[in-house]
C-alpha positions as CSV (number, residue, x, y, z in Angstrom):
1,X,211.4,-12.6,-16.0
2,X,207.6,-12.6,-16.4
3,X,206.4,-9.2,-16.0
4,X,202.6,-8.5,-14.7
5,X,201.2,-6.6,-11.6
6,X,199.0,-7.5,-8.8
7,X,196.1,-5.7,-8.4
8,X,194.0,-4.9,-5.4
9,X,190.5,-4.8,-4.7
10,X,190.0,-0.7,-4.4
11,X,186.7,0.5,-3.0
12,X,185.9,3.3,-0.8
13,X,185.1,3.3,2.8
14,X,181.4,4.9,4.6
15,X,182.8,7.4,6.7
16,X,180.5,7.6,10.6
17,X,180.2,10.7,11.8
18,X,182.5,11.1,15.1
19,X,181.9,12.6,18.1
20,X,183.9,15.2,20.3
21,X,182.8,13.9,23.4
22,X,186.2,12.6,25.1
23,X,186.1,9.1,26.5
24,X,185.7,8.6,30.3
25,X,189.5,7.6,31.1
26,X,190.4,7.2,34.7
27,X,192.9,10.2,35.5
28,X,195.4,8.6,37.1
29,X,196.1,6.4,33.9
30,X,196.4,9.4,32.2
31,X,199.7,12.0,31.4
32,X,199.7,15.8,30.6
33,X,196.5,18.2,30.9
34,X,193.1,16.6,31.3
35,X,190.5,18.0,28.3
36,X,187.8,20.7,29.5
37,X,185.0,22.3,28.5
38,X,185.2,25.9,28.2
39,X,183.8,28.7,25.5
40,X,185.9,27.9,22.8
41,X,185.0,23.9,22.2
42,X,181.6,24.9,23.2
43,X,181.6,27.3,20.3
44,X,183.4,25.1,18.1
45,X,180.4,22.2,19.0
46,X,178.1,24.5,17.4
47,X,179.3,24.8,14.2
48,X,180.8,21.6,14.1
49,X,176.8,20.6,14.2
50,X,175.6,23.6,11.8
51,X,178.1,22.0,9.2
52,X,177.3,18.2,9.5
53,X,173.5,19.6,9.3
54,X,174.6,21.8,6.5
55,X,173.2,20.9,2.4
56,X,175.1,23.6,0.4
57,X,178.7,22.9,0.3
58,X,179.5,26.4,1.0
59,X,177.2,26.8,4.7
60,X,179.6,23.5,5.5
61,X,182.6,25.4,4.3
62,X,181.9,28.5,6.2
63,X,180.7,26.6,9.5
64,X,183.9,24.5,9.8
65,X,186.0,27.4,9.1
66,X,183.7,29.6,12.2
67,X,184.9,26.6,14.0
68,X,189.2,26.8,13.3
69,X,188.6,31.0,13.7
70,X,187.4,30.0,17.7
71,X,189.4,26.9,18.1
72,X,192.6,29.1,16.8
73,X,191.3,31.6,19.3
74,X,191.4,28.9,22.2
75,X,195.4,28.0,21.0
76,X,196.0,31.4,22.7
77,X,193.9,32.1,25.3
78,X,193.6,28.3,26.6
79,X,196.8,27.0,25.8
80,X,196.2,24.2,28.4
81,X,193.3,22.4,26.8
82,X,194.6,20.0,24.6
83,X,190.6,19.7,23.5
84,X,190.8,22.6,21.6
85,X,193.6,21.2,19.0
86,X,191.8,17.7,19.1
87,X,188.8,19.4,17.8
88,X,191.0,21.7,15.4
89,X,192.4,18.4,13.7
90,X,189.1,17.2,12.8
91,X,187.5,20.5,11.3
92,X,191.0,21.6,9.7
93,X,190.6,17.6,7.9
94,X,187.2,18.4,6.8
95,X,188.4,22.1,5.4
96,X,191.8,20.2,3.4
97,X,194.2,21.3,5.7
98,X,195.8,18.4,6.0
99,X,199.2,18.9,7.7
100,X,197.3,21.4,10.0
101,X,195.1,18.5,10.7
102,X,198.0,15.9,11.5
103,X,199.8,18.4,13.5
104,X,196.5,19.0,15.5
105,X,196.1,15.8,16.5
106,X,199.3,15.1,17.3
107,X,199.6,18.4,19.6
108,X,196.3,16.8,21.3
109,X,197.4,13.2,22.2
110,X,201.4,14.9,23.5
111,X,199.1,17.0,26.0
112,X,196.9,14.2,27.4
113,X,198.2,10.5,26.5
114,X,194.7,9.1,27.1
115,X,193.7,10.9,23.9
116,X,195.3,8.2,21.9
117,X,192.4,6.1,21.3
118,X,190.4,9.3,20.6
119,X,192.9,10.6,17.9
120,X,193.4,7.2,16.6
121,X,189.7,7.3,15.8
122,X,189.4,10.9,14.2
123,X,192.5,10.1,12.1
124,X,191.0,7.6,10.6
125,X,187.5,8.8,9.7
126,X,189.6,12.2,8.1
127,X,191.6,9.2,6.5
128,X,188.8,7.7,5.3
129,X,187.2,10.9,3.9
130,X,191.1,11.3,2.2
131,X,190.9,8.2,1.0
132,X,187.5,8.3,-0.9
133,X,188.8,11.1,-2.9
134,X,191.8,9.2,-3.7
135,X,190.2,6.7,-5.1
136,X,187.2,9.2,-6.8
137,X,190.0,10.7,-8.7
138,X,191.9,7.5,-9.5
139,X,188.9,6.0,-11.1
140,X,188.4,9.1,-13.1
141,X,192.5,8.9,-14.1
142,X,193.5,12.4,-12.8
143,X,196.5,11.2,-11.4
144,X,197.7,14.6,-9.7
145,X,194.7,14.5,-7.8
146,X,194.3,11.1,-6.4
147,X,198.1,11.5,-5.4
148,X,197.8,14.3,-3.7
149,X,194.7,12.6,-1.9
150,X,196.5,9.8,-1.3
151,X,199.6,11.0,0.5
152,X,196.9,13.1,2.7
153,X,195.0,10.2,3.4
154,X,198.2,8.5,4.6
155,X,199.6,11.7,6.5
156,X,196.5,11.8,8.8
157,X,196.7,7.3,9.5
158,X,199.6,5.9,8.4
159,X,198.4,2.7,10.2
160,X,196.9,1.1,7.2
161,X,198.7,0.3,3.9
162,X,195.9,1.2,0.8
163,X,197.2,5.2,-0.3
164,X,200.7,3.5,-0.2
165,X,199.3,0.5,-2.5
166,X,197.6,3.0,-4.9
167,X,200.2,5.4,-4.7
168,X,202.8,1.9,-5.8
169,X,199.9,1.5,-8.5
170,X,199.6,5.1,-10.0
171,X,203.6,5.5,-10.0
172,X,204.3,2.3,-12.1
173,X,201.4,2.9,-14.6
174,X,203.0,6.4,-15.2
175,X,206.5,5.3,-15.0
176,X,205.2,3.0,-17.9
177,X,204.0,5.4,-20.0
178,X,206.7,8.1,-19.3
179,X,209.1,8.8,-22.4
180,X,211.7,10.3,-20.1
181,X,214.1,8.4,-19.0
182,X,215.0,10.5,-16.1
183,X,211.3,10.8,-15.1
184,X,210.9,7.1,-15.2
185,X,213.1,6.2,-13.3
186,X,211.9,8.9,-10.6
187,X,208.3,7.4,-11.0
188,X,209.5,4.0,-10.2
189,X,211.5,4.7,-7.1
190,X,208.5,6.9,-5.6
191,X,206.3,3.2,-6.6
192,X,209.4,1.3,-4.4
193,X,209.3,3.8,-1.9
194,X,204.8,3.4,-1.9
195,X,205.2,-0.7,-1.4
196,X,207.9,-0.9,0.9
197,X,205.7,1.5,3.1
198,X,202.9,-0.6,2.5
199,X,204.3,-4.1,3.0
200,X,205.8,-2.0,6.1
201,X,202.5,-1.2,7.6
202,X,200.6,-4.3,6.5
203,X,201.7,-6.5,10.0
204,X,200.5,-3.7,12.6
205,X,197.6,-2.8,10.8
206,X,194.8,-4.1,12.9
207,X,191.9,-2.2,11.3
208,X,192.5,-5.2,8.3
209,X,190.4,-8.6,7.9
210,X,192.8,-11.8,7.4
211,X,192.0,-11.9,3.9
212,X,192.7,-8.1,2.9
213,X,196.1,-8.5,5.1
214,X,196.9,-11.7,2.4
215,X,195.9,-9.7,-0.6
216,X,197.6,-6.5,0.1
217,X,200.8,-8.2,1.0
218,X,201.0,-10.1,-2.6
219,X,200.3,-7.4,-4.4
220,X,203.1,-5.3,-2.9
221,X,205.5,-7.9,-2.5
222,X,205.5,-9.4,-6.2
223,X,205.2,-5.4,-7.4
224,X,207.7,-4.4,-5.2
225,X,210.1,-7.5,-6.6
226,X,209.4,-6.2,-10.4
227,X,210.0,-2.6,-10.0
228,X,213.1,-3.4,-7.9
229,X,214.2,-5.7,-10.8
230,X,213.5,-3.0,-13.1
231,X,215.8,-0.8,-11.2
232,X,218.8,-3.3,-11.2
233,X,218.5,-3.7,-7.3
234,X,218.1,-7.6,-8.2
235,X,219.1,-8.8,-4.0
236,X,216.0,-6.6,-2.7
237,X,213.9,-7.8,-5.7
238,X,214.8,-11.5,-4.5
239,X,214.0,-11.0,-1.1
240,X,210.4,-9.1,-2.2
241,X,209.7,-12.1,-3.9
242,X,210.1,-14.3,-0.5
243,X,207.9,-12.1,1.4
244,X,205.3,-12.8,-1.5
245,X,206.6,-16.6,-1.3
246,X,205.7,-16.9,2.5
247,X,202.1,-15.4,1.6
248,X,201.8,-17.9,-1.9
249,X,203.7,-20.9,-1.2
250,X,205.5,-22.3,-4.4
251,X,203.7,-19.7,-6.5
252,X,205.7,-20.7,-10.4
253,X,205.8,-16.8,-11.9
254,X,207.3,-15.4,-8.1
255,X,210.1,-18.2,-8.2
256,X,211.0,-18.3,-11.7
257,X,211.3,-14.6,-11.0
258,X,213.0,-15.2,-8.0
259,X,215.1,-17.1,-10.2
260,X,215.9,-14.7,-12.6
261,X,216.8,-11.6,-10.4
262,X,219.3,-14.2,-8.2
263,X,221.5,-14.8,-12.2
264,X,221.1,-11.6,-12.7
265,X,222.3,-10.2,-9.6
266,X,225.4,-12.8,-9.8
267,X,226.2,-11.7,-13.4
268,X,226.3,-8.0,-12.5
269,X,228.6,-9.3,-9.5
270,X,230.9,-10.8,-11.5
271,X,231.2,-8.4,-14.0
272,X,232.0,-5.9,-11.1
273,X,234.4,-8.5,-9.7
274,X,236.5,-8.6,-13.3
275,X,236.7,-4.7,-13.3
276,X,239.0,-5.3,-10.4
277,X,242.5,-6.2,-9.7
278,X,243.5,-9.4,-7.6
279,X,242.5,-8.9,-4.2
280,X,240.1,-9.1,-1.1
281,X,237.6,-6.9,-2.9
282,X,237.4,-9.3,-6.0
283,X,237.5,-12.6,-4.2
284,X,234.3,-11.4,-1.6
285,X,232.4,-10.3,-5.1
286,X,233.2,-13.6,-6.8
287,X,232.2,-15.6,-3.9
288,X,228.9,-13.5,-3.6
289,X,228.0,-14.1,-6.9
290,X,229.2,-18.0,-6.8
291,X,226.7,-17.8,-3.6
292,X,223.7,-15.8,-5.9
293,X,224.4,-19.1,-8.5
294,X,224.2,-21.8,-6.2
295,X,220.6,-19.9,-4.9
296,X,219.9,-19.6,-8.4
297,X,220.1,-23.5,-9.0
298,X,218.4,-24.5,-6.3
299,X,215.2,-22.7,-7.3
300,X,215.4,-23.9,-10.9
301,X,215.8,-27.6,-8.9
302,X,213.2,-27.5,-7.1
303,X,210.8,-26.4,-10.5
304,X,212.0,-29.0,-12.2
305,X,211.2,-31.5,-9.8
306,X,207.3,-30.2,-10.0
307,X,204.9,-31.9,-12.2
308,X,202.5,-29.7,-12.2
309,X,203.8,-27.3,-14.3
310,X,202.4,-26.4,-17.9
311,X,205.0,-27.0,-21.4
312,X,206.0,-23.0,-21.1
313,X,206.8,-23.7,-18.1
314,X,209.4,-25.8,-18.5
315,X,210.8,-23.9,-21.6
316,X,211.6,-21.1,-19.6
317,X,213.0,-22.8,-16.9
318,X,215.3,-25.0,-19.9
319,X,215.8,-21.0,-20.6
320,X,217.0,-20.3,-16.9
321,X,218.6,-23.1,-16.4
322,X,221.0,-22.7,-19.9
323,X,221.8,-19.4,-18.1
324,X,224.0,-20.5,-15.1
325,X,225.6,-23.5,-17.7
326,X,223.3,-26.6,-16.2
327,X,222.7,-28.1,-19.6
328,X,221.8,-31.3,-18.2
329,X,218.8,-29.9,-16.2
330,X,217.9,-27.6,-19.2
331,X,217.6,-30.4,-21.3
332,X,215.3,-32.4,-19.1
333,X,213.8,-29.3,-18.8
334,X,213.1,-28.8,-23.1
335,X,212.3,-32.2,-23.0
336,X,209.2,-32.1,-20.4
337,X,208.0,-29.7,-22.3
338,X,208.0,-31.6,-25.8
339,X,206.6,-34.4,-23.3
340,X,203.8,-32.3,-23.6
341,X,203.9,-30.8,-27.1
342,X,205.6,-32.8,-28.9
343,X,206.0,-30.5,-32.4
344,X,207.0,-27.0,-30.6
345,X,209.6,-25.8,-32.7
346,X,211.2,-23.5,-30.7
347,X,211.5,-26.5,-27.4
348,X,213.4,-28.8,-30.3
349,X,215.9,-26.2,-31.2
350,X,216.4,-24.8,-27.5
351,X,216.7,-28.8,-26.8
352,X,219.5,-29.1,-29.5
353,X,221.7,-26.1,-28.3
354,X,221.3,-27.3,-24.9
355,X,223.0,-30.9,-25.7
356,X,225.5,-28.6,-27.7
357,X,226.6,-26.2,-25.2
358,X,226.3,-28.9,-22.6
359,X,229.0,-31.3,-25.2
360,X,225.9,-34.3,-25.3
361,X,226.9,-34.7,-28.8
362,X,225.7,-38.2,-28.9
363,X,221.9,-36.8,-27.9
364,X,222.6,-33.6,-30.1
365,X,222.7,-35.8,-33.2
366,X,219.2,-37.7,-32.7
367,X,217.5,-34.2,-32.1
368,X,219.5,-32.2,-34.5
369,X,218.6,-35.1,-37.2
370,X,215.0,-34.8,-35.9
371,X,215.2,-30.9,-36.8
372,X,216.5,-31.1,-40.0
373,X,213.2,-33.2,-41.5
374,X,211.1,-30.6,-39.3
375,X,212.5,-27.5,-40.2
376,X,214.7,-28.0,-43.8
377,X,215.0,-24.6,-44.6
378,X,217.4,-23.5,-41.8
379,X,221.2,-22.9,-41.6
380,X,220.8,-23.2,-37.6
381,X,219.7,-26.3,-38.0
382,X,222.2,-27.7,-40.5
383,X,224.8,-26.0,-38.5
384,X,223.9,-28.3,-35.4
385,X,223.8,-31.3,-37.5
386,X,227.1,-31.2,-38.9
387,X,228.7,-30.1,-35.5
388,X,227.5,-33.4,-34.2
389,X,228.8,-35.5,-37.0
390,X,232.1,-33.6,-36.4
391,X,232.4,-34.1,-32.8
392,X,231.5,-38.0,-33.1
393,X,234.5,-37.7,-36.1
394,X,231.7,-39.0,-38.4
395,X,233.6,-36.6,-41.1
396,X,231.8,-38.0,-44.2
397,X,228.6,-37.4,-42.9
398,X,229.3,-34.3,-41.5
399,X,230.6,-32.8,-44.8
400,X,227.4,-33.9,-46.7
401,X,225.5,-31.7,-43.9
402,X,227.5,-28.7,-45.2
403,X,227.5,-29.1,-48.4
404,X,223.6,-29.2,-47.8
405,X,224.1,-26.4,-46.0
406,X,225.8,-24.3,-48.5
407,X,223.1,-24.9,-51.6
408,X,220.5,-23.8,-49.4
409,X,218.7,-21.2,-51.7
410,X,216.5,-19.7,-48.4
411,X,215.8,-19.7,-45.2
412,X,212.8,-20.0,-42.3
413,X,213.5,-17.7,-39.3
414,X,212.0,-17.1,-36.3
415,X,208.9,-19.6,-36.6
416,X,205.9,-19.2,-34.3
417,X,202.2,-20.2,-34.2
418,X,199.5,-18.2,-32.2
419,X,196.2,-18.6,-30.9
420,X,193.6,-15.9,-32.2
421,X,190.3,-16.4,-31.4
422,X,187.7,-18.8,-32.2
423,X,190.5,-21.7,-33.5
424,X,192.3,-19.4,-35.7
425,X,195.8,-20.2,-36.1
426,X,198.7,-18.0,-37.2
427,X,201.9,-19.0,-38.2
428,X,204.7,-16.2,-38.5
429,X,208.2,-16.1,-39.5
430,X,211.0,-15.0,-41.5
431,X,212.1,-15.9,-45.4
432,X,215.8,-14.7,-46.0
433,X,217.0,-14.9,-49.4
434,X,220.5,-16.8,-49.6
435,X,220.6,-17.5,-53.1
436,X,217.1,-17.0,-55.1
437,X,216.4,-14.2,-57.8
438,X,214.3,-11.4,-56.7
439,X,210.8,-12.3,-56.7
440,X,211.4,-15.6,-57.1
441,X,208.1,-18.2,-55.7
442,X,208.8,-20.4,-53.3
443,X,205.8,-23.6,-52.2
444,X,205.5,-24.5,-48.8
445,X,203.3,-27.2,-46.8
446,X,203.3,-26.4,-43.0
447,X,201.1,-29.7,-41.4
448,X,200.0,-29.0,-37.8
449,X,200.1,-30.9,-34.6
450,X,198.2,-31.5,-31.8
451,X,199.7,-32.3,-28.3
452,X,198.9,-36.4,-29.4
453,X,201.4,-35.7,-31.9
454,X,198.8,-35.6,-34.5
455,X,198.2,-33.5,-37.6
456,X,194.7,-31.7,-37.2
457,X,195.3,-29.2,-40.4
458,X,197.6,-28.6,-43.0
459,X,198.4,-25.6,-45.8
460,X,199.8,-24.8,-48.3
461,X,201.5,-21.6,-49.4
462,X,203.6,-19.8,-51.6
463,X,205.9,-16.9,-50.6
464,X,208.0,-14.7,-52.7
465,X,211.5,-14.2,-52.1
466,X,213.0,-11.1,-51.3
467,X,216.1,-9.0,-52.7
468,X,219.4,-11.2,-52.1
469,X,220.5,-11.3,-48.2
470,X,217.3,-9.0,-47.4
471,X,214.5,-10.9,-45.1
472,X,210.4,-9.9,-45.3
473,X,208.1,-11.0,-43.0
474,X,205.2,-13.4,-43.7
475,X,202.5,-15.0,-42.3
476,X,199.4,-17.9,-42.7
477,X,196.4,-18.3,-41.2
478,X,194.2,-22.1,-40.3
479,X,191.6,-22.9,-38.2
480,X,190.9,-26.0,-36.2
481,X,188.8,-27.3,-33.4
482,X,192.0,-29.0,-32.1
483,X,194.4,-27.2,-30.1
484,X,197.3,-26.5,-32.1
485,X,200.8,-26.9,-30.1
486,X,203.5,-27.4,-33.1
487,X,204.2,-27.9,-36.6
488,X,206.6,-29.2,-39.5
489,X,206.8,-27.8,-42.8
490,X,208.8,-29.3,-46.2
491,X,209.0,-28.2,-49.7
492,X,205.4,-28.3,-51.5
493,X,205.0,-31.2,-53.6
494,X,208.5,-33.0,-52.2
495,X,208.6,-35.8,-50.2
496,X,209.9,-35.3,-46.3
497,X,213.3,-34.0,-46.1
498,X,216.1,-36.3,-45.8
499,X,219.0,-35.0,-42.8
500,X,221.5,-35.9,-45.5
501,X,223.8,-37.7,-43.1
């Protein structure tokens, strides 16, 4: 499964300065007790206006708690004036109470329904202010903080999805870099808990444009499907990855994922199912996870029939496809992708296991033949050979490939090139000493290929052998203006290897 998160576009929000005045609501549309004037919001007004006005910090500290001390005051001695608590929410918001703040608000709008537009308004700009410092701390990495701004932010307006998205974001970076097992796991159910809320709020969140209502929902569907994969929940990571489908039609890293979760969810099915005796319980397992497969397939089907897909691509789908036994489409798979790069090493070898496991022994001998002058020095690749032989009963042939096999002196393991920068090149792999002395030298010529199938550089090196059965890493560097997609090595100063059957 291909791992990476989605990131959103974080920036703050310019909070406008609200005011108190209530909004001229006919009465008879309206529930509960009607808002007033009266000493206490008249009070209140005033320092609400001394602290906005205010240029020290601590004169705005001190007005807006003048202004809870009389609104606090009105609670008691005007408990009918829902006014009084819809002020209160805003000035205990601007002080940090928070939950004071929510329940404020939400004590104003239950005594006079028509205050719901009002609240809805003063929720946000304290969510906004909330919000601000969220991201303020984020940027500056002090994760305690810009959580704990965060969840306030989304306590005062949980119509809009951002602290949930950066809350998903902060979790998983520190579930990443947690040591604790325990503690990593907690991280990255809080992150599950964060999107879900998000991709939750995203529909009914009217305050978004179109476009931020497309770009939050990817980014918390396709992190959502990772961390739920992560945590072995593979049927909800599937069905996160469809909700970031229906936003990014045929998107290739969400349903190769998709892909991948499905298998995996079948395989932990079945092995659950063979834990079990003969029964109902079994037979509904095994059919769920015969259902997971076929959903599996049909994914990996419709990617294969794409042609718009790069060579790694296809190699992983060869990859997803070997899982669930379709050798046939694997193979097609492996070779659309040496279509396209003809001399990738490890498409060739996934190609020849493929017509192994998948008994196309007739195929399996062309390619395994075709591996053998590539890549000499292997005993996978000798092994493939002489199984082929052996399963066309072409015995003599067969028994040359293992007696080939069995002088081999060395081996070449776990080949790759990579691209550095500026055209540089850099083969890596494995020698394993079979049969050499100590320290023995060893010439190689590695020649390598374009995507035409042609050589663009070539060098030659010398590697020493390690103690007997031991393995040591080595590696060579070339540069070329080319693109480099594959490459074939032999025996310096030798001719091409010969199959030997």
């Amino acid at each position: 499964m291909t791992l990476r998160r989605l990131a959103i576009t974080v920036s703050g929000i310019v909070a406008l300065v609200l005011l108190t005045v209530p909004s001229f609501v006919s009465a008879q549309d309206c529930v509960g007790d009607k808002p007033k004037g009266g000493m206490y919001s008249t009070s209140a007004e005033l320092y609400f206006n001394n602290a906005r006005g205010a240029t020290k910090p601590e004169d705005r500290q001190r007005n807006w708690q003048q202004a809870i001390d009389v609104l606090e005051d009105g609670f008691e001695k005007q408990p009918d004036n829902p006014r009084n608590y819809f002020m209160a929410g805003t000035a205990y918001a601007e002080v940090g109470r928070y939950e004071d703040a929510d329940a404020a608000f939400s004590k104003a709008e239950e005594m006079w329904s028509c205050y719901e537009e009002e609240v809805d308004e003063a929720r946000y700009f304290a969510w906004s202010k909330a919000w601000n410092l969220g991201v303020r701390y984020g940027e500056a990495e002090e994760w305690d903080q810009a959580i704990e701004y965060y969840n306030n932010a989304w306590l005062l307006y949980d119509k809009l999805p951002q602290p949930m998205l950066q809350l998903g974001s902060v979790y998983s970076n520190l579930a990443l870099t947690s040591e604790v097992e325990a503690e990593r796991h907690e991280f990255e159910e809080k992150a599950i808990e964060s999107y879900s809320s998000a991709l939750n709020v995203i529909p009914i969140a009217t305050r978004l444009r179109e476009d931020q209502v497309s770009e939050y929902s990817r980014a918390a569907a396709f992190n959502l499907g990772q961390l739920l994969a992560i945590e072995e929940r593979y049927e909800e990571a599937a069905a996160a990855y469809d909700l970031y489908l229906a936003q990014a039609p045929g998107d290739l890293t969400a349903m190769t994922n998709k892909a991948v979760v499905i298998l995996r969810g079948s395989n932990m099915l079945t092995d659950q199912a063979e834990e079990l005796e003969d029964g109902p319980e079994k037979e509904a397992l095994v059919a769920k996870a015969d259902s997971l497969q076929s959903a599996a397939r049909a994914v990996y089907a419709e990617l294969l029939a794409r042609e718009d897909l790069e060579p790694n691509d296809y190699y992983n789908i060869g990859l997803g496809l070997v899982r669930i036994g379709r050798y046939e489409g694997a193979a097609i798979a492996y070779k659309k992708a040496l279509d396209m790069e003809p001399y990738r090493n490890t498409a060739l070898e996934a190609l020849g296991r493929a017509y192994f496991a998948g008994g196309m022994y007739d195929s399996l001998l062309v390619v395994a033949l075709e591996l053998v002058e590539r890549y000499p020095m292997s005993l996978d690749n000798l092994a493939l050979l002489a199984n082929a032989h052996r399963e066309l009963e072409q015995l003599e042939e067969g028994l040359a490939v293992l007696e080939r096999r069995e002088a081999l002196t060395y081996e070449l393991t776990d080949l790759d090139v990579d691209y550095g920068e500026e055209g540089i090149y850099t083969l890596s792999g494995y020698i394993r000493n079979v049969k050499l002395d100590a320290d023995a030298e060893v010439s190689l010529q590695f020649d390598f290929y374009n995507d035409a199938g042609e050589v663009v550089a070539s060098e030659t090196t010398t590697l020493m052998a390690p103690a007997p059965d031991a393995q040591a890493e080595f590696s060579l560097s070339v540069e070329s203006e080319a693109l480099i997609s594959g490459f074939v090595y032999r025996v310096a100063d030798t001719a091409p290897a010969q199959a030997g059957g």
